[in-house]
The first five atom37 places (N, CA, C, CB, O) and aatype in JSON, in Angstrom:
{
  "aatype": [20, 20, 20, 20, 20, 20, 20, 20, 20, 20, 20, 20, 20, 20, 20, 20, 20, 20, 20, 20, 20, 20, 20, 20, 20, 20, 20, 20, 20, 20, 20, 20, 20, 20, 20, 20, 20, 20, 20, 20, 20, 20, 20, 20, 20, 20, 20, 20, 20, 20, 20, 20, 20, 20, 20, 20, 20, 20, 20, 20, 20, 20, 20, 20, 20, 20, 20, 20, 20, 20, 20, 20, 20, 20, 20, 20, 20, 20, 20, 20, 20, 20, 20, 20, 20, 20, 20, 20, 20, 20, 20, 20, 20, 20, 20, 20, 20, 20, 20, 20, 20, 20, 20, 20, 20, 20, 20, 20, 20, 20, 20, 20, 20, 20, 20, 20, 20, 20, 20, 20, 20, 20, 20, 20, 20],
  "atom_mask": [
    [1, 1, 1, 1, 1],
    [1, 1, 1, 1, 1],
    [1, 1, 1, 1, 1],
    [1, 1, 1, 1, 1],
    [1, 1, 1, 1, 1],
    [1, 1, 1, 1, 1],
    [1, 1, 1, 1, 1],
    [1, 1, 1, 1, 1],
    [1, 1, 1, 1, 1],
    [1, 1, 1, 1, 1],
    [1, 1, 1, 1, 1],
    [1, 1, 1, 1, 1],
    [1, 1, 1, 1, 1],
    [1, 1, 1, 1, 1],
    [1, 1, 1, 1, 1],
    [1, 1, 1, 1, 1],
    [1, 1, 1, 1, 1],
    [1, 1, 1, 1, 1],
    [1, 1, 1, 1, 1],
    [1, 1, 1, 1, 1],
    [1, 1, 1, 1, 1],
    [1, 1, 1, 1, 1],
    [1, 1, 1, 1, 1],
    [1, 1, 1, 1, 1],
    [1, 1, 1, 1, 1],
    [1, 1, 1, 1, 1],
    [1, 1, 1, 1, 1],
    [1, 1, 1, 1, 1],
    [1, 1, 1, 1, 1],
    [1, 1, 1, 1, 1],
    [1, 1, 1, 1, 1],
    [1, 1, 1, 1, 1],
    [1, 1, 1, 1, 1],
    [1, 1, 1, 1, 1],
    [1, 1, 1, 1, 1],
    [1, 1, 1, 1, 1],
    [1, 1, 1, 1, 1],
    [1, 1, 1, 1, 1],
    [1, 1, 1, 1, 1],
    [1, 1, 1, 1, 1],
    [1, 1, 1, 1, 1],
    [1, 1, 1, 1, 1],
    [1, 1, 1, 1, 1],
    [1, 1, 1, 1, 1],
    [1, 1, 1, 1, 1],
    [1, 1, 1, 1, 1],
    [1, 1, 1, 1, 1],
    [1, 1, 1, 1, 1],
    [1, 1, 1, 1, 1],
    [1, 1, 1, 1, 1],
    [1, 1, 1, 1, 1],
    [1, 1, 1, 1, 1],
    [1, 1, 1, 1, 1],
    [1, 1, 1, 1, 1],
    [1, 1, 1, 1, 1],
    [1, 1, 1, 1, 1],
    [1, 1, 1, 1, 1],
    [1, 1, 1, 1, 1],
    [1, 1, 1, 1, 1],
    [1, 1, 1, 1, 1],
    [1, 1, 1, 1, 1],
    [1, 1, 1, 1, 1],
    [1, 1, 1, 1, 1],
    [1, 1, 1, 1, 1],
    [1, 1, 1, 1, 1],
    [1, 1, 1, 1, 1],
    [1, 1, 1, 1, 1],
    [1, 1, 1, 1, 1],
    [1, 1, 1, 1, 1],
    [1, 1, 1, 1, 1],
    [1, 1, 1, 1, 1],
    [1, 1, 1, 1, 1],
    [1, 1, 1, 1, 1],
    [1, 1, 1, 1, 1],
    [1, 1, 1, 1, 1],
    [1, 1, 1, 1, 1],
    [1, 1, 1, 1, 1],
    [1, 1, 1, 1, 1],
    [1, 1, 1, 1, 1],
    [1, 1, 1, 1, 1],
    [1, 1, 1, 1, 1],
    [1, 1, 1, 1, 1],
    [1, 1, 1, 1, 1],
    [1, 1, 1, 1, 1],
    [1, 1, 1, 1, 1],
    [1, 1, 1, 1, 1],
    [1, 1, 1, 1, 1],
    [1, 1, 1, 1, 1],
    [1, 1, 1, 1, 1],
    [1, 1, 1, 1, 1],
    [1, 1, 1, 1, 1],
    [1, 1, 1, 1, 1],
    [1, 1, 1, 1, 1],
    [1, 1, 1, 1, 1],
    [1, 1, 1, 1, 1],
    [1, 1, 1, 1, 1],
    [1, 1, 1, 1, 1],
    [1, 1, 1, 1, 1],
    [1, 1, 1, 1, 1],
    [1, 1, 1, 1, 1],
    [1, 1, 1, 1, 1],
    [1, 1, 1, 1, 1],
    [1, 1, 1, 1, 1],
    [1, 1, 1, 1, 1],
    [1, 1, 1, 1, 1],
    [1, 1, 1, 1, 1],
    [1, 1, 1, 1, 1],
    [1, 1, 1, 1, 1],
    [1, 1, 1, 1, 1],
    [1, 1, 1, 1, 1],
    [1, 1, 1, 1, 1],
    [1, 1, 1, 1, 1],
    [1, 1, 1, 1, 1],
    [1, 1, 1, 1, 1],
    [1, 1, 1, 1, 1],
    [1, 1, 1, 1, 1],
    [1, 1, 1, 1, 1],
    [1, 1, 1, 1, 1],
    [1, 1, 1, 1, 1],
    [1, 1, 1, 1, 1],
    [1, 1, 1, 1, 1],
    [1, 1, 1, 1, 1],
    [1, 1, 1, 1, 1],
    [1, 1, 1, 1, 1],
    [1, 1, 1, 1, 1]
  ],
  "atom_positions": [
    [[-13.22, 2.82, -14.23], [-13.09, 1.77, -13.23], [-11.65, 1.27, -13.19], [-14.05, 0.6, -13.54], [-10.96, 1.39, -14.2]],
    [[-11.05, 0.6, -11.79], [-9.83, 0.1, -11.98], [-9.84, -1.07, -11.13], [-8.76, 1.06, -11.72], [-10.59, -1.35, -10.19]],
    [[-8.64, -1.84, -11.75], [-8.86, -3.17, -10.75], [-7.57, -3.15, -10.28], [-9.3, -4.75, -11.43], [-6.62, -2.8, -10.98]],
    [[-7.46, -3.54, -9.05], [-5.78, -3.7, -8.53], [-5.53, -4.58, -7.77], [-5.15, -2.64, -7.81], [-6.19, -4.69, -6.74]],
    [[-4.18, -5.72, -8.16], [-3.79, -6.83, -7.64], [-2.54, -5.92, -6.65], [-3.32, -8.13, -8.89], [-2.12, -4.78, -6.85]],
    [[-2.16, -6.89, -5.56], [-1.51, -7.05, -4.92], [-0.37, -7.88, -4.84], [-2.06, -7.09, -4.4], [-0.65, -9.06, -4.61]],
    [[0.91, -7.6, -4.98], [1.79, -9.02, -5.16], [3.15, -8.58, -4.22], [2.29, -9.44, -7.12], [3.59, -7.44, -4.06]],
    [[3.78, -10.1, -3.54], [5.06, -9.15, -3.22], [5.17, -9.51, -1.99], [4.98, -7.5, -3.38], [6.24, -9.38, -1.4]],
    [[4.09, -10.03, -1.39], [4.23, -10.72, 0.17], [4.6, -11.96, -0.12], [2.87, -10.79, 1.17], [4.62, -12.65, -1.14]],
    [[5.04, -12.19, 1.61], [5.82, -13.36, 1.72], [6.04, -13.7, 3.67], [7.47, -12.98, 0.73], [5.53, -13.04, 4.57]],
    [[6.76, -14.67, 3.76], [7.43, -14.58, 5.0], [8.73, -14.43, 5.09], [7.22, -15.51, 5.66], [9.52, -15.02, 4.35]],
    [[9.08, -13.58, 6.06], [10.67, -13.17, 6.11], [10.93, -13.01, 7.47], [11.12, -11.76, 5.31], [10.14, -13.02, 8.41]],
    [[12.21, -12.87, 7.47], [12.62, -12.22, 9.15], [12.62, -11.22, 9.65], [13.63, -12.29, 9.59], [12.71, -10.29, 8.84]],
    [[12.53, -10.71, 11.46], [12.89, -9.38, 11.51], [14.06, -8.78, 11.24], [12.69, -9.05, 12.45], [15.19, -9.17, 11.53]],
    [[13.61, -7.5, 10.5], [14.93, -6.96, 9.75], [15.49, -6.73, 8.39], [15.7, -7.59, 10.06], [16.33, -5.97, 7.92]],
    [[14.22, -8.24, 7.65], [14.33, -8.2, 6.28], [13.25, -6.84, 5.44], [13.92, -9.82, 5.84], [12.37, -6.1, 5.88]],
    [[13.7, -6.97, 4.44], [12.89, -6.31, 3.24], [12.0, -7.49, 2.51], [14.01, -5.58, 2.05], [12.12, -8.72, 2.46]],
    [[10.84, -6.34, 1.82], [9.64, -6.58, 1.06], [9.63, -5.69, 0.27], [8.47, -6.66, 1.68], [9.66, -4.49, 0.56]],
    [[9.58, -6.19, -0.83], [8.87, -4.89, -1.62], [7.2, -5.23, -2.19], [9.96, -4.5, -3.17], [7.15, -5.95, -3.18]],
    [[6.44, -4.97, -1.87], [5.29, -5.22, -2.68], [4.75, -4.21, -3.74], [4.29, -5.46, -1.81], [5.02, -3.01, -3.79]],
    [[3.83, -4.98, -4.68], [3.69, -4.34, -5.51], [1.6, -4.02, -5.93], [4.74, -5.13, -6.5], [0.65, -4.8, -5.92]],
    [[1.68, -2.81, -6.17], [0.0, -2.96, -6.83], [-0.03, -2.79, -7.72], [-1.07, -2.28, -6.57], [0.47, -1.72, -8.06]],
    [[-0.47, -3.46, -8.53], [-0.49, -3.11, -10.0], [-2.13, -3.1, -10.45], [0.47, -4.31, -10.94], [-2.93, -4.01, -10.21]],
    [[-2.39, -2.02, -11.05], [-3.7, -2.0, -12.21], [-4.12, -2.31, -13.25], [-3.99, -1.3, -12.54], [-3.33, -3.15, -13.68]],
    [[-4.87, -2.15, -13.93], [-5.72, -2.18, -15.32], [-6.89, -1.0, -14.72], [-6.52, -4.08, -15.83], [-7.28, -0.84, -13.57]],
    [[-7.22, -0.34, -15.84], [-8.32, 0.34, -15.87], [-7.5, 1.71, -16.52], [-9.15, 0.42, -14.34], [-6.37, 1.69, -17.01]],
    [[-8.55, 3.1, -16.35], [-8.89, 3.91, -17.23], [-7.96, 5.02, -16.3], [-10.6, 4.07, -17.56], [-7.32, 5.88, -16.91]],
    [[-7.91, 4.98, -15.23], [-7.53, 5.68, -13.8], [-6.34, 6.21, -13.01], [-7.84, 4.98, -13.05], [-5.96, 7.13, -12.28]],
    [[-6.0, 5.15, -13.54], [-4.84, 5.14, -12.45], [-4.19, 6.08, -12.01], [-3.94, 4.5, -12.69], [-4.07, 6.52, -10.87]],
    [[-3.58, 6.5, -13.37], [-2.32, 8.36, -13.19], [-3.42, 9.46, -12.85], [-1.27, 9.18, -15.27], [-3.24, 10.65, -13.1]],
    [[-4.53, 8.99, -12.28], [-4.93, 10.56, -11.85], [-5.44, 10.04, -10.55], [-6.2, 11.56, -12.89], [-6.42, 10.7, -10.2]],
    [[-5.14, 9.12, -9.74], [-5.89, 8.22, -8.49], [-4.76, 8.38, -7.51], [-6.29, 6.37, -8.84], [-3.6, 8.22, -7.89]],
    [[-5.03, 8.68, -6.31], [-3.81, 8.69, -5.06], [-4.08, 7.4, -4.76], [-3.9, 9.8, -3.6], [-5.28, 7.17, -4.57]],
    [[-3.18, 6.31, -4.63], [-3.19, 4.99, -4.15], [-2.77, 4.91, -2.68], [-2.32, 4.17, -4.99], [-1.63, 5.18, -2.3]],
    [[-3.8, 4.49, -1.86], [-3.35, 4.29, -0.14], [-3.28, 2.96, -0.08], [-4.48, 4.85, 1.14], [-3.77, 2.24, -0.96]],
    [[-2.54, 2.42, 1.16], [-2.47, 0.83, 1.61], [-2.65, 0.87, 2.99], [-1.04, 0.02, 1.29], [-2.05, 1.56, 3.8]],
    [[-3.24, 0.35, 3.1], [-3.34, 0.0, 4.37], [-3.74, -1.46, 4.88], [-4.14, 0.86, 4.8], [-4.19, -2.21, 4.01]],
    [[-3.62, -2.05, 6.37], [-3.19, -3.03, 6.72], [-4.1, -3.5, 7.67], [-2.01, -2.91, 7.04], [-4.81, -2.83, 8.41]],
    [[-3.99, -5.21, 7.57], [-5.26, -5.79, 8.94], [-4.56, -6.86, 9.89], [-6.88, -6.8, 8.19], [-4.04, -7.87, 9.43]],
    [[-4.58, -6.67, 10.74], [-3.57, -7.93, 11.45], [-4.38, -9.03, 11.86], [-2.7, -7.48, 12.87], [-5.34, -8.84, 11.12]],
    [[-4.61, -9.79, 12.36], [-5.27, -11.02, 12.81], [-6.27, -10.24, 14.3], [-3.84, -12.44, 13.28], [-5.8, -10.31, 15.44]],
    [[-7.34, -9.69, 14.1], [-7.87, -9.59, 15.38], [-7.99, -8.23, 15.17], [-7.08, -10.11, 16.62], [-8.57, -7.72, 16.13]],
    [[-7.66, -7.38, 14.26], [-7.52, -5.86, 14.67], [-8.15, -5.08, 13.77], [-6.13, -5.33, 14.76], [-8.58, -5.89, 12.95]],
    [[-8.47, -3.9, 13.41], [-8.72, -3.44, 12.92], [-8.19, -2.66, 12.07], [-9.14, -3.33, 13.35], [-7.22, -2.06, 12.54]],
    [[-8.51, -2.33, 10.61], [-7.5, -2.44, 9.25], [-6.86, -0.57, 9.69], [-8.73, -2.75, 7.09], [-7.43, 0.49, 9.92]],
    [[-5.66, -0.94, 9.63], [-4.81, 0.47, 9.86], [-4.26, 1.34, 8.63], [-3.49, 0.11, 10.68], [-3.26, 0.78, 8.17]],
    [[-4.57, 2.44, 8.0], [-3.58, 3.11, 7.22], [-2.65, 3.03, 7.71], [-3.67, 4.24, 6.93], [-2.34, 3.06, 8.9]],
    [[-1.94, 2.87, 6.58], [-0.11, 2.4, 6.08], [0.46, 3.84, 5.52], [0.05, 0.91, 4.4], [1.56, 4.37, 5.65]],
    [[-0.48, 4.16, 4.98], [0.07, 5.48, 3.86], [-0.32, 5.79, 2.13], [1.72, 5.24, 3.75], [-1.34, 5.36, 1.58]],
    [[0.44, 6.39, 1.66], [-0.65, 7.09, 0.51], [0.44, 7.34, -0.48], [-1.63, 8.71, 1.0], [1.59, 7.31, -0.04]],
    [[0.26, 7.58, -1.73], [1.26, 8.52, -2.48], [-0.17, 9.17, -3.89], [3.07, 7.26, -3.31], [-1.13, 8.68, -4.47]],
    [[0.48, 10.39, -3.86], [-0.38, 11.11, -4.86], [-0.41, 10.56, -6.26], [0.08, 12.51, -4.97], [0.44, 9.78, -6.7]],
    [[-1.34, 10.95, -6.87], [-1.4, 10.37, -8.54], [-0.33, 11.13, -8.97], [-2.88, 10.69, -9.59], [0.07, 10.43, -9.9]],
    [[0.54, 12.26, -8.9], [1.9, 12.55, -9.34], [3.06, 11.27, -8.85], [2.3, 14.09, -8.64], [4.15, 10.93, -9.29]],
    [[2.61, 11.02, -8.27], [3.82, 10.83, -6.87], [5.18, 11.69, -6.03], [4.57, 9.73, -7.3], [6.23, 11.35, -5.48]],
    [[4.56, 12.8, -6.26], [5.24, 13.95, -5.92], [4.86, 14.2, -4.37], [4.84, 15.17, -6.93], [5.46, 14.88, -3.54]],
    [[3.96, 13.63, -4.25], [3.73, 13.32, -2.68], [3.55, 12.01, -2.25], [2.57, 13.95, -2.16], [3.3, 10.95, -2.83]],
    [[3.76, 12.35, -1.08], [3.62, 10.53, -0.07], [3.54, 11.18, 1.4], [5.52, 9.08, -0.16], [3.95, 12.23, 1.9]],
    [[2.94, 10.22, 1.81], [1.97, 10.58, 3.63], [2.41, 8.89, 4.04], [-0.7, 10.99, 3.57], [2.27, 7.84, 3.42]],
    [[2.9, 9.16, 5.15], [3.46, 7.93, 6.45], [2.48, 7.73, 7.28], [4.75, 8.35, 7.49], [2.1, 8.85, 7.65]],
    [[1.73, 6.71, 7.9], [1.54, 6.62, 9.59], [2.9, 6.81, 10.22], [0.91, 5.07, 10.15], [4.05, 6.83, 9.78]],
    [[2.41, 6.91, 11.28], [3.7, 6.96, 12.52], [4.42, 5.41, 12.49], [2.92, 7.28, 14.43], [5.64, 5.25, 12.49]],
    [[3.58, 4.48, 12.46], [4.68, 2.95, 12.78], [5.41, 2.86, 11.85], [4.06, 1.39, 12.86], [6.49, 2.31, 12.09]],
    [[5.21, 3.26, 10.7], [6.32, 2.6, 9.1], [6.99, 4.16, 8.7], [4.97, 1.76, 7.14], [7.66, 4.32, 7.68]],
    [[6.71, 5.23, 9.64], [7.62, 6.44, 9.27], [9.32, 5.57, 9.11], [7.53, 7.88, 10.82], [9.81, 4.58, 9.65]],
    [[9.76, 6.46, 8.17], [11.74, 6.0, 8.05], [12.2, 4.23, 7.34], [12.56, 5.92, 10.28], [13.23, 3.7, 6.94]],
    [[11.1, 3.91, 7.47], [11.25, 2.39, 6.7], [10.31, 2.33, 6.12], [11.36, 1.07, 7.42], [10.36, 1.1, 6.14]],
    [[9.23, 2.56, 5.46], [8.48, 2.49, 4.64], [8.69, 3.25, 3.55], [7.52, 2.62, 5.09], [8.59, 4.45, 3.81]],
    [[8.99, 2.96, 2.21], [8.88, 4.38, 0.87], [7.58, 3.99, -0.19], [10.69, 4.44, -0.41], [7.5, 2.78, -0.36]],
    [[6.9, 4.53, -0.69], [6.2, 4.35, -1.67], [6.31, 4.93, -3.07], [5.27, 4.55, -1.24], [6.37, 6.16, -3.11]],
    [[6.34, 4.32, -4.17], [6.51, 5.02, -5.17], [5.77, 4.42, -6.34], [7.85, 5.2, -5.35], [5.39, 3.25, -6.36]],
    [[5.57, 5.28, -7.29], [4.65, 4.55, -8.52], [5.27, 5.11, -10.03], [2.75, 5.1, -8.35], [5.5, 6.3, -10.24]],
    [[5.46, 4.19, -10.88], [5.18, 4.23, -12.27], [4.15, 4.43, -12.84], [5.43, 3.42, -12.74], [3.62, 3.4, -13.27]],
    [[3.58, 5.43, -13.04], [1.98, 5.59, -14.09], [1.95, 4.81, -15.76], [1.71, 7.63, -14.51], [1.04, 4.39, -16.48]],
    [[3.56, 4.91, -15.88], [3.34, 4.13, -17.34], [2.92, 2.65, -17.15], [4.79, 4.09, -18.28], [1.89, 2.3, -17.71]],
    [[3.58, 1.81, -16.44], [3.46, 0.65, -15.99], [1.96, 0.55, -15.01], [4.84, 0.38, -15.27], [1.76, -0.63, -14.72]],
    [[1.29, 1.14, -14.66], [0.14, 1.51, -14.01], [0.61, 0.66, -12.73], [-1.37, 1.14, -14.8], [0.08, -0.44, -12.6]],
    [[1.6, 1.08, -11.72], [2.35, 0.17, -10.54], [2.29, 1.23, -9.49], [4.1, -0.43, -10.86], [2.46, 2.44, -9.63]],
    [[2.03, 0.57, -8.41], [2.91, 1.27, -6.89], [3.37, 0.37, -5.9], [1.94, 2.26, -5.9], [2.78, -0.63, -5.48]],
    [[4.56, 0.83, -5.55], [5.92, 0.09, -5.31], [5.64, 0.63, -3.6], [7.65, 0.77, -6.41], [5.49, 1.84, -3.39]],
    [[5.57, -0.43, -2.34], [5.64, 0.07, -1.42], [7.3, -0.94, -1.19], [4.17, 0.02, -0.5], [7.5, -2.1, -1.53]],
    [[8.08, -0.18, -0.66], [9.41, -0.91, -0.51], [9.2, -0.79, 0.72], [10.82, -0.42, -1.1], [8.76, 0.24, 1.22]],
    [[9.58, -2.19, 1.59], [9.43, -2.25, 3.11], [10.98, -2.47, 3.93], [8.34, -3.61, 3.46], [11.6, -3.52, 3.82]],
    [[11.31, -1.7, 4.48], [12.31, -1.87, 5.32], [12.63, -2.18, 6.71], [12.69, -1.15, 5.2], [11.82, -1.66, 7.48]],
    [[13.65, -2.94, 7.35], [14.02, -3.03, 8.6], [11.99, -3.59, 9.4], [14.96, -1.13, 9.11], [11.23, -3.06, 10.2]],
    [[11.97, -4.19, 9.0], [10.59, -4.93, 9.07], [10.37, -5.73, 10.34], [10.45, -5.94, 7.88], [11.31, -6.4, 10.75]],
    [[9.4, -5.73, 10.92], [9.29, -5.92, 12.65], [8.18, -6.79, 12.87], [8.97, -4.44, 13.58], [7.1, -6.28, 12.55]],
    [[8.11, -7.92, 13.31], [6.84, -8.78, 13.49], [5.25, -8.05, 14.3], [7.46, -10.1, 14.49], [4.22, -8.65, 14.57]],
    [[5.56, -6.68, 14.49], [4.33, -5.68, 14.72], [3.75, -5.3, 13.2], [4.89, -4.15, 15.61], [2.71, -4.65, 13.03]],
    [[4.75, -5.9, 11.94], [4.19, -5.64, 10.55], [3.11, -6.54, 9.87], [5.29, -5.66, 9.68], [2.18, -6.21, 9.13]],
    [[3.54, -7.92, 10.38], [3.01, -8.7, 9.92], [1.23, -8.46, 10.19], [3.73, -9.83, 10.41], [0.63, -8.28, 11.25]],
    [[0.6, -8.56, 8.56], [-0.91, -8.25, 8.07], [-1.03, -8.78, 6.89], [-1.35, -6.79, 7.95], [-0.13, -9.39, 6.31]],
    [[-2.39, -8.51, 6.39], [-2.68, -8.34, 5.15], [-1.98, -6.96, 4.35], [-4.14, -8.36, 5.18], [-1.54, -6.08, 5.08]],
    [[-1.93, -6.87, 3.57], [-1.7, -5.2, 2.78], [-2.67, -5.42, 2.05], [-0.24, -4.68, 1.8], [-3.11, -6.5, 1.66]],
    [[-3.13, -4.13, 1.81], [-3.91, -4.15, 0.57], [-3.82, -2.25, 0.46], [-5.78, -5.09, 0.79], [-3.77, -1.33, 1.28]],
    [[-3.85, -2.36, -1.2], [-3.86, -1.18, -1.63], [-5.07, -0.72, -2.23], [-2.93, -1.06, -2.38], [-5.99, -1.48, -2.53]],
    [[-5.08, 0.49, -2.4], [-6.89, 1.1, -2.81], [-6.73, 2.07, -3.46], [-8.01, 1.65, -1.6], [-5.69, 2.73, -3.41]],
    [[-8.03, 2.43, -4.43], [-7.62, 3.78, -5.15], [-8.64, 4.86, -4.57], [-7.76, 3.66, -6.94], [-9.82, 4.5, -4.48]],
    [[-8.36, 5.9, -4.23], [-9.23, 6.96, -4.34], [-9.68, 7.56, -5.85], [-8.58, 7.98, -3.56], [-9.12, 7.27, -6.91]],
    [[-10.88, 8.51, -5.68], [-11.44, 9.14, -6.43], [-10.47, 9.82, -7.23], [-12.29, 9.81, -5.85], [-9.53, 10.25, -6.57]],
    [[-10.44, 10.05, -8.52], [-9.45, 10.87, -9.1], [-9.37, 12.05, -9.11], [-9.32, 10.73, -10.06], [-10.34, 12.77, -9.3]],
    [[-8.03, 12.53, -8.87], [-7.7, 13.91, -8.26], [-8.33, 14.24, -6.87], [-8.19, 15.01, -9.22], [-8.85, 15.34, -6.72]],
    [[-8.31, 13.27, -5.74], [-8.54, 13.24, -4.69], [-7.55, 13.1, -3.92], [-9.28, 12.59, -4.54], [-6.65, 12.4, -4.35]],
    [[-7.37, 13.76, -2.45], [-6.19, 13.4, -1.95], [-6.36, 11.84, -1.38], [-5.76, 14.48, -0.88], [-5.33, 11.26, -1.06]],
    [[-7.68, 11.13, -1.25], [-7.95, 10.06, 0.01], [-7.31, 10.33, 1.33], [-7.43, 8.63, -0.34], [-7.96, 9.63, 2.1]],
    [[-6.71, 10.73, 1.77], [-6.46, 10.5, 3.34], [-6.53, 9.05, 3.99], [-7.52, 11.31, 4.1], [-6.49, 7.99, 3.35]],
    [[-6.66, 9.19, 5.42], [-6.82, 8.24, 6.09], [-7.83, 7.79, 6.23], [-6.47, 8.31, 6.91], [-7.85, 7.5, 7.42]],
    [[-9.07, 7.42, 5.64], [-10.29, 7.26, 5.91], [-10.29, 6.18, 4.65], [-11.28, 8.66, 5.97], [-10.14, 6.33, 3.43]],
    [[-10.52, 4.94, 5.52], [-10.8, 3.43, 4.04], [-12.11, 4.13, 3.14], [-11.65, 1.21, 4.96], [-12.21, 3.67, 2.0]],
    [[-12.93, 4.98, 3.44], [-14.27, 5.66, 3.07], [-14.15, 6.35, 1.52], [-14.64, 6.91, 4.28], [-14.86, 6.31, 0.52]],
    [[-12.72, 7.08, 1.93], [-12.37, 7.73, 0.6], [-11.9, 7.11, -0.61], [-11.49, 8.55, 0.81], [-11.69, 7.84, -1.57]],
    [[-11.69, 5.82, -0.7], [-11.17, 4.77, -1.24], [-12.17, 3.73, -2.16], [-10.57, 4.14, -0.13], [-12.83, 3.0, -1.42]],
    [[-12.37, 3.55, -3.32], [-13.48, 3.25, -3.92], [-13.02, 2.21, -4.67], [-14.12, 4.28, -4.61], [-13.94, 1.67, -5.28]],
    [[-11.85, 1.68, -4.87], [-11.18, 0.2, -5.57], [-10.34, -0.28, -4.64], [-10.27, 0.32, -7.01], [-9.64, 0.47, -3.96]],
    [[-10.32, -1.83, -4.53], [-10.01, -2.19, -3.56], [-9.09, -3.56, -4.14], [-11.23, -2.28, -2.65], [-9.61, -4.19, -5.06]],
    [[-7.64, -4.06, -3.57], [-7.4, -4.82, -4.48], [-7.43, -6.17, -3.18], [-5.96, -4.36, -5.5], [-7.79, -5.79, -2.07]],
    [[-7.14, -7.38, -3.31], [-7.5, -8.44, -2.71], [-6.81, -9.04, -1.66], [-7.64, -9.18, -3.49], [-6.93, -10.17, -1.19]],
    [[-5.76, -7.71, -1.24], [-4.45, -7.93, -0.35], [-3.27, -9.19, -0.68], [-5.03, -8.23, 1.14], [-3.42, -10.22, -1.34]],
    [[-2.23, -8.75, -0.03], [-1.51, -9.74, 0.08], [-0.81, -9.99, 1.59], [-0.62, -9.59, -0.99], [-0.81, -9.04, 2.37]],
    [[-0.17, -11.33, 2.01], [0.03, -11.28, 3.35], [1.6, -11.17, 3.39], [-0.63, -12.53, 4.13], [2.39, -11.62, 2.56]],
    [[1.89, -10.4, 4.64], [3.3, -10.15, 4.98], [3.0, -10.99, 6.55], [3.88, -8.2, 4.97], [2.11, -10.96, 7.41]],
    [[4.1, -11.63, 6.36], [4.06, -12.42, 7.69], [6.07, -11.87, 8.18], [3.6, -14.74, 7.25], [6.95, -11.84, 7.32]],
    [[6.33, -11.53, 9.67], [7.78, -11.65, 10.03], [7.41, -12.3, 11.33], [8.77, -10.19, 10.09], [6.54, -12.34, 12.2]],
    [[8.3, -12.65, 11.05], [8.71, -13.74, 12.68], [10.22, -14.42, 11.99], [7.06, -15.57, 13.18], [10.5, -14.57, 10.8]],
    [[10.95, -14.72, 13.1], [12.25, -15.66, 13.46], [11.99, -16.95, 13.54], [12.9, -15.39, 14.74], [12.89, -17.75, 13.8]]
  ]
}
């Protein structure tokens, strides 16, 4: 089992950086692809993107392609989404999730079986 917090949101401007962070506990983690994905006020929750339990891979949506990076420490049981050049079309919840281990998860919230409690990114001027 794993549990995962969310930390790292805030309000900022367009243009600024975020970095948020997920961090775990549990048995899991270095063998779990961690996805995030996002809910805006009214909409329905969008994949953000993914990085493999190596982290030798990482998968973009199209809106956060070129400003979005994800990366993880397995020792620290962390994944680091660093947010860039940030656009008030960003502003949501985040929340990150674990898939099944040694699973790719994809885009489907379905494949995703830990769920951590989001955090909010708000941009506006």
């Amino acid at each position: 089992q794993l549990q995962l917090v969310e930390s790292g949101g805030g309000s900022v401007q367009p243009g600024d950086s975020l970095t948020l962070l997920c961090s775990a506990s549990g048995t899991t983690f270095s063998s779990s692809t961690i996805g995030w994905f996002r809910q805006a006020p009214g909409k329905d929750r969008e994949f953000v993107g993914a990085i493999s339990w190596t982290g030798r891979s990482t998968y973009y949506a199209d809106p956060v392609k070129g400003r979005f990076t994800f990366s993880r420490d397995n020792a620290k049981k962390t994944v680091f989404l660093q947010m860039n050049s940030l656009k008030p079309a960003d502003t949501a919840i985040y929340s990150c999730a674990s898939g099944r281990p040694y699973t790719s998860g994809g885009r489907d919230p379905k494949n995703y079986i830990y769920w951590g409690q989001g955090t909010q990114v708000t941009i506006s001027s």
